[in-house]
C-alpha positions in Angstrom: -3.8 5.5 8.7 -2.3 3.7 11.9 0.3 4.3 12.2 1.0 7.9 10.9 3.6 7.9 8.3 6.3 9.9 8.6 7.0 13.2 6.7 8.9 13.1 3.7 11.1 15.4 4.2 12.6 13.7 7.2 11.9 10.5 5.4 13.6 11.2 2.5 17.0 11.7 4.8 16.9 8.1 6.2 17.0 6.4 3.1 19.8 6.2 0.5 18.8 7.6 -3.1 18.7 3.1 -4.2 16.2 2.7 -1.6 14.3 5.4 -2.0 14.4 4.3 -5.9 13.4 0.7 -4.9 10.6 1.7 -2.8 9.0 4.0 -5.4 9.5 0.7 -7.9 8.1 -1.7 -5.8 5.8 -0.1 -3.0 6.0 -1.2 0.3 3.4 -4.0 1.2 1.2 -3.3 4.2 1.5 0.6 3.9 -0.2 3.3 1.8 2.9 3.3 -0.6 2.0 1.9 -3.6 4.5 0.5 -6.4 4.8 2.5 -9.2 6.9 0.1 -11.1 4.4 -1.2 -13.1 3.2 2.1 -14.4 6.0 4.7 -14.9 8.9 3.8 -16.7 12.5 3.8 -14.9 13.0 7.1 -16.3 10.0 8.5 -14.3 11.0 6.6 -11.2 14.7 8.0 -11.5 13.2 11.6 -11.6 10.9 10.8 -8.8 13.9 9.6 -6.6 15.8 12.7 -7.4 13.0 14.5 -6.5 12.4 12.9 -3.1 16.1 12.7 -2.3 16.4 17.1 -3.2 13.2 17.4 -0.8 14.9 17.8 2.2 17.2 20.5 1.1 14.6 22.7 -1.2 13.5 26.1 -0.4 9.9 26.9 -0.3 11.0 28.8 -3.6 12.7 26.0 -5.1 9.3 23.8 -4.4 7.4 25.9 -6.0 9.3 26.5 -9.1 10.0 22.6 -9.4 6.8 21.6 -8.8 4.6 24.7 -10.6 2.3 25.3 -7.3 2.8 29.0 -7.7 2.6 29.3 -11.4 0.0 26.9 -12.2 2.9 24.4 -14.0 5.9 23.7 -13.7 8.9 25.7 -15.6 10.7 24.4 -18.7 13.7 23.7 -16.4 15.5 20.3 -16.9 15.3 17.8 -13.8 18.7 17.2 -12.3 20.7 14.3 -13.7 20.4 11.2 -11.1 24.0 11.4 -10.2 23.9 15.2 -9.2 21.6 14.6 -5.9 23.6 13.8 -3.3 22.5 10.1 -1.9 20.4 10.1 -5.5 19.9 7.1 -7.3 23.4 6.1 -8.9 23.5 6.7 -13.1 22.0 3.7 -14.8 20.0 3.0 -11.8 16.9 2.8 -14.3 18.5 0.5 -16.7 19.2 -2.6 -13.6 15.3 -1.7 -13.0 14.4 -3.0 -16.1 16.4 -6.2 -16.0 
């Protein structure tokens, strides 16, 4: 893919958790990010925000126990609350979504 995209890590530090929201919402034309707006609900997005915005602070550890790589699937442990990720999406930022 020309050119490279960055990694997402050090992505994820460049943009503010709104952004990062809106670009998992709506994609980003011309690239390989595609808009999952249309087929998660703001819920999902919100927890795939948080998840992008905690990236560049998680342990190898934490990864794997958030994500279920060593285990096979992921523990019964509840996703942090939007607001709790610093430069997360702000509360309600799934309900002006779906306006």
């Amino acid at each position: 893919m020309r050119p490279e995209p960055p990694h997402l890590t050090e992505a994820a530090t460049e943009w503010t958790g709104e952004e990062i929201y809106w670009i998992a919402a709506n994609g980003i034309k011309m690239t390989g990010m595609p808009a999952f707006g249309e087929h998660h609900s703001p819920e999902e997005i919100t927890a795939i925000a948080v998840f992008i915005s905690a990236l560049p602070g998680l342990s190898a550890d934490d990864y794997s126990r958030l994500t279920g790589s060593a285990q096979g699937q992921a523990e019964e442990t509840p996703a942090p609350a939007a607001g709790d990720v610093p430069g997360g999406p702000p509360p309600g930022a799934a309900e002006s979504q779906s306006e």
